[in-house]
SEKOLDREN-214945 format. One record per residue (C-alpha): residue number from 1; chain; x, y, z. Coordinates in nm, 2 decimals, padded with zeros to 4 digits, always signed. Each point is the difference from the previous one (the first is absolute). Layout:
REM SEKOLDREN-214945
NUM,A,X,Y,Z
...
***
This chain:
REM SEKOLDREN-214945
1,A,+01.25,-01.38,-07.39
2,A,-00.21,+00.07,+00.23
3,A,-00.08,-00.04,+00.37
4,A,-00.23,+00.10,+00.28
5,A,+00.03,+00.36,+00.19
6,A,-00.29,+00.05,+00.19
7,A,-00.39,-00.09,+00.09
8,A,-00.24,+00.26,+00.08
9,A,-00.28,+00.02,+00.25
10,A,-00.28,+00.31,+00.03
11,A,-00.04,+00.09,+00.40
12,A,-00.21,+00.25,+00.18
13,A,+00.16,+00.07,+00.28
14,A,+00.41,-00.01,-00.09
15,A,+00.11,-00.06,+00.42
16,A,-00.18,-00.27,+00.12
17,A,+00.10,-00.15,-00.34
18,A,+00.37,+00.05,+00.05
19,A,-00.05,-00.11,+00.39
20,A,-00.20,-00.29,-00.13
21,A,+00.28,-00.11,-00.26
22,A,+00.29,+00.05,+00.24
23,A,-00.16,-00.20,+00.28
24,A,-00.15,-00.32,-00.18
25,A,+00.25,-00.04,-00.30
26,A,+00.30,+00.21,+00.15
27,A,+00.01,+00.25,-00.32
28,A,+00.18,+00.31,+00.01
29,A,-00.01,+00.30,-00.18
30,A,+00.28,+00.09,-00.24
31,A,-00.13,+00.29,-00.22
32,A,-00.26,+00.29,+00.03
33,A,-00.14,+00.20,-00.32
34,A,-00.25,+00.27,+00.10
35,A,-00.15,+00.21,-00.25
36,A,+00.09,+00.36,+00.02
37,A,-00.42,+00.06,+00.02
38,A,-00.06,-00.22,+00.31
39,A,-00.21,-00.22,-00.25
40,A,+00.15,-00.32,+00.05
41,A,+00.30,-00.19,+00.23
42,A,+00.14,-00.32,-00.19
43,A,+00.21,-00.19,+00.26
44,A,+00.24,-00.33,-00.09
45,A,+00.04,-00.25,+00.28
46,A,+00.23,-00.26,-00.02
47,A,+00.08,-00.32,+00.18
48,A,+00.40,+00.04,+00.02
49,A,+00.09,-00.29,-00.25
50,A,-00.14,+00.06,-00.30
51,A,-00.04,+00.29,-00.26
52,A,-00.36,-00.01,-00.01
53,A,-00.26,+00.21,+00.15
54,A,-00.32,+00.07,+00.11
55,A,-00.11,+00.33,-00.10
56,A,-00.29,+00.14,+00.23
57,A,-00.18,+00.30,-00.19
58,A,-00.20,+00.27,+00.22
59,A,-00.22,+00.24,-00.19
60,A,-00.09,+00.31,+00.18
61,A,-00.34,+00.01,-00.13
62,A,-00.09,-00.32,+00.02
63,A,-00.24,-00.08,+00.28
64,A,-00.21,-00.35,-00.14
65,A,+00.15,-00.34,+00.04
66,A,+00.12,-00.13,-00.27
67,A,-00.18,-00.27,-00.23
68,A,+00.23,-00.30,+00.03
69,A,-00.24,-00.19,-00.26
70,A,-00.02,-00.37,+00.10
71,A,+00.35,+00.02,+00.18
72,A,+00.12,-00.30,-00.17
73,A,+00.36,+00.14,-00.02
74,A,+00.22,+00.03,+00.28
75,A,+00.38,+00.04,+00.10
76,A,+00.20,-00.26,+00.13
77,A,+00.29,-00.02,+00.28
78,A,+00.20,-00.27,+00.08
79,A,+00.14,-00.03,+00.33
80,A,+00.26,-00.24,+00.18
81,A,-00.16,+00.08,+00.35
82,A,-00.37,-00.16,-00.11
83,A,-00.15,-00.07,+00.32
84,A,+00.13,+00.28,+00.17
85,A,-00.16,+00.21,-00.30
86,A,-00.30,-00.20,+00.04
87,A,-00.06,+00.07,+00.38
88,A,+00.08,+00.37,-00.02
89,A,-00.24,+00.07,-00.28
90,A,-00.24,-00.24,+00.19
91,A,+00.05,+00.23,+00.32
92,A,-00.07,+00.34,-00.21
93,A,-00.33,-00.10,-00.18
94,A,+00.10,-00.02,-00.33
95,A,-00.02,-00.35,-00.17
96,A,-00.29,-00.02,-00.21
97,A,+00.03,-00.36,-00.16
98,A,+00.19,-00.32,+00.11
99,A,+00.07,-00.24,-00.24
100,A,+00.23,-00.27,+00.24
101,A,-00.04,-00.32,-00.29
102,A,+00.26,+00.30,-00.23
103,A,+00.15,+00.11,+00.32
104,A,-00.08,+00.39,-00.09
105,A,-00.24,+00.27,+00.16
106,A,-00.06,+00.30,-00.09
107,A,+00.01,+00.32,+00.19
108,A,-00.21,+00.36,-00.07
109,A,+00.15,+00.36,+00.00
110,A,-00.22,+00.29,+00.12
111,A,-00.13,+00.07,-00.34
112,A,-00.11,-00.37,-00.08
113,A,+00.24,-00.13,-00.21
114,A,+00.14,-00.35,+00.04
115,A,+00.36,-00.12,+00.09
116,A,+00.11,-00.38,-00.05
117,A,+00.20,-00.15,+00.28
118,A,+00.25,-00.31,-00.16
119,A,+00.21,-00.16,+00.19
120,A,+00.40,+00.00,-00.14
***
């Protein structure tokens, strides 16, 4: 009856998002709504294999970080390519907690949110 669409994260500034998404987790965009004001750009990357995306959200007027609260939530990607994955996000800076008893890490997007790594 029912079944996932899309997961929305808040950013700052919408570019280095999208470059940091397309370089670390290989998302593309595949749709653009832009409000007739300028007020707000909603973009939908997607990963090529799945229906579901990530939905980054820029409001014009926003200029303060966003409260994340605890950041005790996250998103998760799976990936047949794990050590690969592992070394390039190593390379950029971006892993913010190793966990190698689960095998998982996590990496952080520009705006502090927090991205699982599983292997497949």
């Amino acid at each position: 009856m029912f079944a996932f669409n899309h997961f929305n994260f808040n950013v700052l500034d919408l570019e280095k998002s999208l470059k940091f998404y397309e370089e670390a987790l290989g998302l593309k965009e595949v749709r653009r709504k832009e409000a007739e004001d300028g007020s707000f750009i909603l973009v939908y990357l997607g990963d090529g294999k799945s229906s579901f995306t990530l939905e980054l959200t820029w409001l014009k007027e926003r200029t303060e970080k966003y409260d994340l609260g605890e950041e005790e939530f996250h998103l998760a990607f799976t990936t047949d390519h794990y050590e690969e994955a592992y070394r390039k996000h190593k390379e950029m800076g971006v892993i913010l907690f190793e966990n190698p008893e689960m095998g998982i890490y996590f990496i952080g997007d520009p705006d502090g949110y927090w991205i699982e790594i599983v292997p497949a």
